[in-house]
C-alpha positions as CSV (number, residue, x, y, z in Angstrom):
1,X,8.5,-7.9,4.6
2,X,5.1,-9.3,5.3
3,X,6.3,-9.1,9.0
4,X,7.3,-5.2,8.8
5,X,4.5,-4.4,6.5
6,X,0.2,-4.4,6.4
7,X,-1.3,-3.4,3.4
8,X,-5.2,-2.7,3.5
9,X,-7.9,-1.0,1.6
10,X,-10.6,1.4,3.0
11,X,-13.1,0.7,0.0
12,X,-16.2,-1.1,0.6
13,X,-16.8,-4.2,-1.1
14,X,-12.8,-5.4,-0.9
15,X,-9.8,-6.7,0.9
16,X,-6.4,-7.9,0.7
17,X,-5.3,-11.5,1.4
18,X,-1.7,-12.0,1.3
19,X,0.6,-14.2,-1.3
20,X,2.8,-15.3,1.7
21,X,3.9,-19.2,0.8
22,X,5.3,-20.8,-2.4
23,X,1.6,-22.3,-2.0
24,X,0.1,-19.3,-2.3
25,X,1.7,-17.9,-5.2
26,X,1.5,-20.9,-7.3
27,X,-2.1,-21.1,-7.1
28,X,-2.9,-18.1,-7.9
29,X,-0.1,-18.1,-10.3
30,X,-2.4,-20.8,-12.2
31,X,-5.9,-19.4,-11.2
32,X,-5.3,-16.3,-13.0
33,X,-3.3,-17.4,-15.4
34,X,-0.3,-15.1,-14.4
35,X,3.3,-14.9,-13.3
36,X,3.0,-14.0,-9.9
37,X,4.7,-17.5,-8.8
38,X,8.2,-16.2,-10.7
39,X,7.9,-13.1,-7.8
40,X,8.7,-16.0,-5.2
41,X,12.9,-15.0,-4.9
42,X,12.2,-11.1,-4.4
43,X,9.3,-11.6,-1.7
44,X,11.5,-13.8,0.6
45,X,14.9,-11.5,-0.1
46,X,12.0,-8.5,1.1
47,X,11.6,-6.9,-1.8
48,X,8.3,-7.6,-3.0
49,X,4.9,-8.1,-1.7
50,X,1.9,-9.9,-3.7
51,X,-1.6,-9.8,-2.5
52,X,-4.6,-11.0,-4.2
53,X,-7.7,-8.2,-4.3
54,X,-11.0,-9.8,-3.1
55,X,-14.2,-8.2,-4.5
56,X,-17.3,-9.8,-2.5
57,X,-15.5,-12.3,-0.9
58,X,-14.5,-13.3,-4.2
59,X,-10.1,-13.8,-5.6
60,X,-10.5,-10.6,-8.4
61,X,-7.0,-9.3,-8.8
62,X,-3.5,-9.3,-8.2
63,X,-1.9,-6.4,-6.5
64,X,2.0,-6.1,-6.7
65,X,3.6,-3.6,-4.3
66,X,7.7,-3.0,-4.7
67,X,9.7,-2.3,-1.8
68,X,12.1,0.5,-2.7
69,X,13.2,3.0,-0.2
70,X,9.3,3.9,0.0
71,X,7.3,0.9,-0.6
72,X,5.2,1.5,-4.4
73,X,2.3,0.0,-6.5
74,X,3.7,-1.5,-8.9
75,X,0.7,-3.5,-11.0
76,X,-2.7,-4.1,-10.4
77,X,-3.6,-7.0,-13.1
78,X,-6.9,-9.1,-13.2
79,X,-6.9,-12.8,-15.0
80,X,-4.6,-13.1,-18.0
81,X,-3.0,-10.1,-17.0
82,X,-6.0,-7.6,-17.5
83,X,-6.5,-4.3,-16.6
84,X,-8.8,-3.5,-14.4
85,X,-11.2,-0.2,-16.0
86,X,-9.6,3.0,-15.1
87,X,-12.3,3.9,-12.8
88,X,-11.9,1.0,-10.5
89,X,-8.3,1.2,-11.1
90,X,-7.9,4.9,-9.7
91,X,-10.5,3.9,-6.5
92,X,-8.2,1.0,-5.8
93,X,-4.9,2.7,-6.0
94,X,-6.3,5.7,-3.9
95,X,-7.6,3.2,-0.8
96,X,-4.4,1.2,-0.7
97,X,-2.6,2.3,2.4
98,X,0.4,0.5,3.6
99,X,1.6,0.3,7.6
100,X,4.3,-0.3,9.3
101,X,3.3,-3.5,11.8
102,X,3.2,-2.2,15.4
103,X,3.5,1.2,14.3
104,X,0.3,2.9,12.9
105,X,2.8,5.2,10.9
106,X,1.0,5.5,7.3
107,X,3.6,4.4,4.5
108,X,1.6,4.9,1.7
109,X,-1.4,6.3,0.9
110,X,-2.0,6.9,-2.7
């Protein structure tokens, strides 16, 4: 889903980098001392997109996104499964939006 699907935040300060390869996944799977490597089945059979949240150029988070009927943030988790503080949480969540590729048709805007 990577190909139908482009995820991006409008908040200063970060971005998005997708979790698009076995690679990928595994490395930040150990980075940050999470599961996201077990997500590896779902996000090829399309039903699951992972992208790691960059705060000043910097990996910060792990953003999960399901793809339902609508496509919905799932978790937003920093290393060993943290949470973020609300605060940042909400401001996150509210800047996500999510595009179909080739078609500027907003998904999801929380």
């Amino acid at each position: 889903q990577y190909e139908k699907y482009i995820a991006s935040l409008k908040l200063k300060h970060y971005s998005l980098s997708p979790l698009d390869s076995v690679e990928k996944l595994v490395k930040t799977g150990n980075d940050f001392h999470n599961c996201v490597a077990t997500y590896v089945d779902r996000i090829f059979n399309k039903k699951y997109l992972i992208y790691l949240v960059n705060k000043d150029n910097v990996p910060y988070a792990c953003l999960g996104i399901k793809l339902d009927s609508e496509p919905i943030m799932e978790q937003l988790y920093l290393d060993h499964n943290e949470m973020l503080e609300e605060k940042e949480y909400n401001a996150i969540r509210r800047n996500l939006l999510i595009r179909e590729r080739n078609n500027n048709n907003e998904i999801l805007q929380m």
